[in-house]
N, C-alpha and C positions, 0 to 999 in steps of 0.2 A: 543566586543559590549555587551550592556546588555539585557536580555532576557526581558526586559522591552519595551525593541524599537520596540516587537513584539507583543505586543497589540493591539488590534483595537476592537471596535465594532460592533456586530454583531444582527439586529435585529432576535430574534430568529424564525418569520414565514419565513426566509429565508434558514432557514435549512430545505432542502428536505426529506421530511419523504416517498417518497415513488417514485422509478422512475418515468421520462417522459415517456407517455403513449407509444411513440416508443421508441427503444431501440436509433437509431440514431434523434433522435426529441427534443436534447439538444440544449440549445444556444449554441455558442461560441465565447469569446472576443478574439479578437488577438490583443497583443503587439509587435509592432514593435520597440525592445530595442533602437535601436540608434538613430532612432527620436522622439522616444516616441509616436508615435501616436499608436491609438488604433483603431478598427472595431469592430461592432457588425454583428457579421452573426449568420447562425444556422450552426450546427454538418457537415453537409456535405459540407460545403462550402471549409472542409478542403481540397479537391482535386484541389479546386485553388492554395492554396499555396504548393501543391508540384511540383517535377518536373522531367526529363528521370535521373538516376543516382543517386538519392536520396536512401536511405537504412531508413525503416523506423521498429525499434528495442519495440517489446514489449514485454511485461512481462505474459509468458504462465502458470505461477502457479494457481493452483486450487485453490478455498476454501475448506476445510474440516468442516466437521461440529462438531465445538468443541466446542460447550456449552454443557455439559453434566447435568443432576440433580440424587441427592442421597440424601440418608436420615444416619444417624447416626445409628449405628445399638441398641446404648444402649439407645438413648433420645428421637429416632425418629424425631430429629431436621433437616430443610432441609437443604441442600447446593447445591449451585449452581456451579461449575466447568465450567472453560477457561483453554481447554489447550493452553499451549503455545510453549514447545519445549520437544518434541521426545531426551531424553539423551542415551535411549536402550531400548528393546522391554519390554514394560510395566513398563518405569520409564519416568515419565515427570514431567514439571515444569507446575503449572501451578496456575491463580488467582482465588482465591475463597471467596464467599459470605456467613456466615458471614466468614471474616477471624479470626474472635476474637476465634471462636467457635473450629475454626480447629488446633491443638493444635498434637504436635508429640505422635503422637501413636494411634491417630482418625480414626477408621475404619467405611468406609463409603461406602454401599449397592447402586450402580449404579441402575437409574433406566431406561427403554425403554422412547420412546420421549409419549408414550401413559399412562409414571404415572406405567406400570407394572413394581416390584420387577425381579431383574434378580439375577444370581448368581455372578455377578464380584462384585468386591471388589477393594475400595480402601485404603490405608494406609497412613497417613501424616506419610513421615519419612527425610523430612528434610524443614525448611524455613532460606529462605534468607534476607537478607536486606532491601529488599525492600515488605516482607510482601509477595513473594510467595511461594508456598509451592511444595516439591517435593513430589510428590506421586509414589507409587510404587502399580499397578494390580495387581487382582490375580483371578483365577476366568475363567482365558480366554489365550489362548497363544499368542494371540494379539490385545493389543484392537485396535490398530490403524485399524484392520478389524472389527472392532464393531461397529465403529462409526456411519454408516450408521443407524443401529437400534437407538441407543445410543442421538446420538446429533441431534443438530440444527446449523445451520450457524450463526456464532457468530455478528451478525449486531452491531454494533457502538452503544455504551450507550446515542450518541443523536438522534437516530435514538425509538422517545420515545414508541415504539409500543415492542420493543423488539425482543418477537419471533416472530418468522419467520411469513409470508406467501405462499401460494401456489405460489404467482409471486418469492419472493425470491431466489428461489432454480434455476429459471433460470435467473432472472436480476441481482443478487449479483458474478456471474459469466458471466468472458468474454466466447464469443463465443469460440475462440481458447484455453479454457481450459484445460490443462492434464495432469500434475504432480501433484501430489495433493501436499498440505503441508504448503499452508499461512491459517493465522486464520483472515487475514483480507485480505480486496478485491484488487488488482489494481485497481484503481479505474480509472484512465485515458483511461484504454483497455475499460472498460463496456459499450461508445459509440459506438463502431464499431460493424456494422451486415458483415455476410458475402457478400453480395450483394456492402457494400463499401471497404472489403476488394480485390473484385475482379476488381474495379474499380480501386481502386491505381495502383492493378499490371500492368490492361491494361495501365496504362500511365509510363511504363517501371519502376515504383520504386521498390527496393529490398524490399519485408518484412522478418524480419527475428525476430529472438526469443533468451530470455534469460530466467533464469528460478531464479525467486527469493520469496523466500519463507517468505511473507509477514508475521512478528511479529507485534504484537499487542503494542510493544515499539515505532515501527514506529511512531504512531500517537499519543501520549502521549504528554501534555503540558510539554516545560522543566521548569524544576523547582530551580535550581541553579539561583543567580544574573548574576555572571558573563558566558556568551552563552560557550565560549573555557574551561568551565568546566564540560560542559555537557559528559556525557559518553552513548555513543549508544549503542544498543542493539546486539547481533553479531546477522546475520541473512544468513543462506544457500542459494549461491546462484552456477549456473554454466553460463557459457557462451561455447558453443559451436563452434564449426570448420566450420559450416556452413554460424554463426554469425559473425565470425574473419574471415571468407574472405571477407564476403559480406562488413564488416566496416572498414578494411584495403584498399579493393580497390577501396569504396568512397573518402577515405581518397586521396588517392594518383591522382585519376581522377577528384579531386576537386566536388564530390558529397557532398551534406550533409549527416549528421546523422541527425537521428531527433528520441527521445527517447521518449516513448509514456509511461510517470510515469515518476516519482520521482524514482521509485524501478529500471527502466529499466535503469535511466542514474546513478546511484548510481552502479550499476553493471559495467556498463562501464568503468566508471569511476577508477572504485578500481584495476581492471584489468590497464588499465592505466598508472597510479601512481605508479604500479608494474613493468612497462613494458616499461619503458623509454618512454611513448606517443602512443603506438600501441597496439592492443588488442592480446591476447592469450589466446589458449586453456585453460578452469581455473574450477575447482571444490572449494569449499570451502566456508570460511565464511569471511563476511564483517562487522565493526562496522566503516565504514567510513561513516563523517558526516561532510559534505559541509554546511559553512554558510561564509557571507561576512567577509574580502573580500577573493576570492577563481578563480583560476583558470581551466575552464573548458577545457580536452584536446582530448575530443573523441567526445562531444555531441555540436552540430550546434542550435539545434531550439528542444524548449521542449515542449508537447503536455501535459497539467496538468490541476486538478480539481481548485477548490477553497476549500482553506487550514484551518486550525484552528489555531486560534489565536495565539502566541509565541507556535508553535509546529517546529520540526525540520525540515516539507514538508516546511513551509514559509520561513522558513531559506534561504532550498536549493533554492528556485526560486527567493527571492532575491538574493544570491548571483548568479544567472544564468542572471539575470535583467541587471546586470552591463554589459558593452563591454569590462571592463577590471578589472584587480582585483584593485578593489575599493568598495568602499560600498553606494556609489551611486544608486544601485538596490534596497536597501531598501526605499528609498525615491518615485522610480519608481513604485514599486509591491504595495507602501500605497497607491499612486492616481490612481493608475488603480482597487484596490479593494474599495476605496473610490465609483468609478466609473461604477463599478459592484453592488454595495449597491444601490446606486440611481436607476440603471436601473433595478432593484431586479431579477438581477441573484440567481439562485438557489446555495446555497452554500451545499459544503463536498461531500460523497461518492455518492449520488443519486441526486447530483448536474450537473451544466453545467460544460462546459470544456474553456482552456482557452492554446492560442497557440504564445507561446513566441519565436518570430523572429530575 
């Protein structure tokens, strides 16, 4: 397929710049793939469509706060820093602003989120292909423990306010957050309070957890013509023992799965594919990247935001759109976001939610 067939337009006040005033006070579309119809409810409606034996899987990664700023120490020029991936303690990959400026052998003075000079240090000492830059600390024996001082939670460059707010620090983070280490949000988890987390349990469904460590690749337009060219980002994820019984014995007892992210059933999935169809214990990293036509073998019904425009999230839930691997889904997830535009659903990270059947 061509990364062209993932177009769509989007009027821009429909990008939510700032959550719904409740955390669960989302809308929600739900597509029901095999007849195609849709519903309009709000967020909590979800507890209709679940049911006793259901296993519902999401993604307990933190955000970290990795927008960092520094100054140049010979021009006093600024730069802005995104980390993005932890290679060893105090060597990461990561994007920076200007990039033109950051140049191998750039020694650049970290500053506090308050503007004060600190003593860490950073050094350009390698760029990649794609224009990011590895930096190597110094200064600190960890900065990954500095960050708190250090950064800000890295919010979506359309999200046009930038930095942070005092809300962000707890609505850019799901309730169940605790391994730190995405630099961007699950965004599908950021509906649920605890209060509706307690409700699904009373109606007997498994909640359980995987842990994937959201890259800032994730949500990049792809840029290749042809889509089966695209190459994804690897991103650390684990699934646990807890989560492999709980999704084996829905499996077997005719429960759903039902993956709450793009990140969660992307985990599942990779395990999967690995796995002859069934999930196992798994550490490691994923650059598996679902797009039509694609067969799903672990995930029943997908709980997901509203995507960006030919980005690799629309991919996946067209190809999740289909009943079968076809590509059929793409035609499905265009009149249903068609149909979300009219009804001016809040679209992207601090957007509505949308629950595909």
């Amino acid at each position: 397929m061509r990364t062209a067939d993932f177009h769509f337009d989007l009027p821009t006040e429909l990008i939510a710049q700032q959550p719904a005033a409740r955390r669960d006070g989302s809308r929600l579309l739900v597509l029901h793939r095999k007849s195609g119809i849709t519903e309009h409810r709000r967020f909590p409606d979800l507890l209709e469509f679940l049911k006793r034996g259901d296993v519902l899987v999401l993604n307990n990664s933190r955000v970290i706060p990795a927008r960092i700023h520094g100054v140049n120490g010979k021009t006093a020029g600024k730069f802005e820093i995104l980390l993005l991936e932890e290679c060893a303690t105090n060597d990461w990959w990561a994007m920076m602003r200007p990039g033109k400026r950051a140049k191998i052998g750039t020694q650049i003075q970290l500053q506090e989120k308050n503007g004060t000079a600190t003593n860490i240090f950073a050094t350009v000492i390698g760029i990649n292909d794609e224009g990011h830059r590895r930096l190597q600390f110094s200064g600190t024996g960890n900065l990954f423990q500095e960050l708190n001082m250090l950064g800000e939670l890295p919010l979506p460059p359309y999200i046009e306010r930038h930095a942070e707010k005092a809300e962000d620090q707890d609505r850019y983070q799901t309730v169940f957050a605790h391994p730190p280490g995405s630099v961007a949000a699950p965004t599908a988890g950021l509906h649920f309070t605890r209060e509706i987390l307690e409700q699904i349990r009373a109606l007997k469904v498994k909640i359980c957890f995987v842990t994937l460590h959201v890259g800032a690749g994730t949500f990049l337009p792809v840029k290749v013509e042809n889509v089966a060219e695209h190459k994804m980002h690897a991103e650390y994820f684990e699934v646990g023992a807890e989560t492999v019984s709980a999704v084996n014995a829905a499996r077997k007892s005719g429960g759903r799965v039902i993956a709450a992210g793009t990140t969660a059933a992307r985990a599942l999935e990779t395990v999967a594919r690995q796995n002859a169809g069934t999930v196992n214990v798994y550490k490691g990293k994923t650059d598996i990247f679902i797009f039509p036509p694609a067969k799903f073998q672990i995930v029943d019904a997908l709980l997901t935001n509203f995507h960006l425009p030919a980005s690799t999230l629309l991919m996946l839930i067209s190809a999740f759109a289909a009943p079968a691997e076809e590509t059929a889904g793409r035609e499905l997830i265009f009149k249903t976001y068609a149909e979300a535009i009219r009804e001016r659903y809040r679209f992207f990270s601090y957007g509505d939610a949308m629950l595909i059947l």
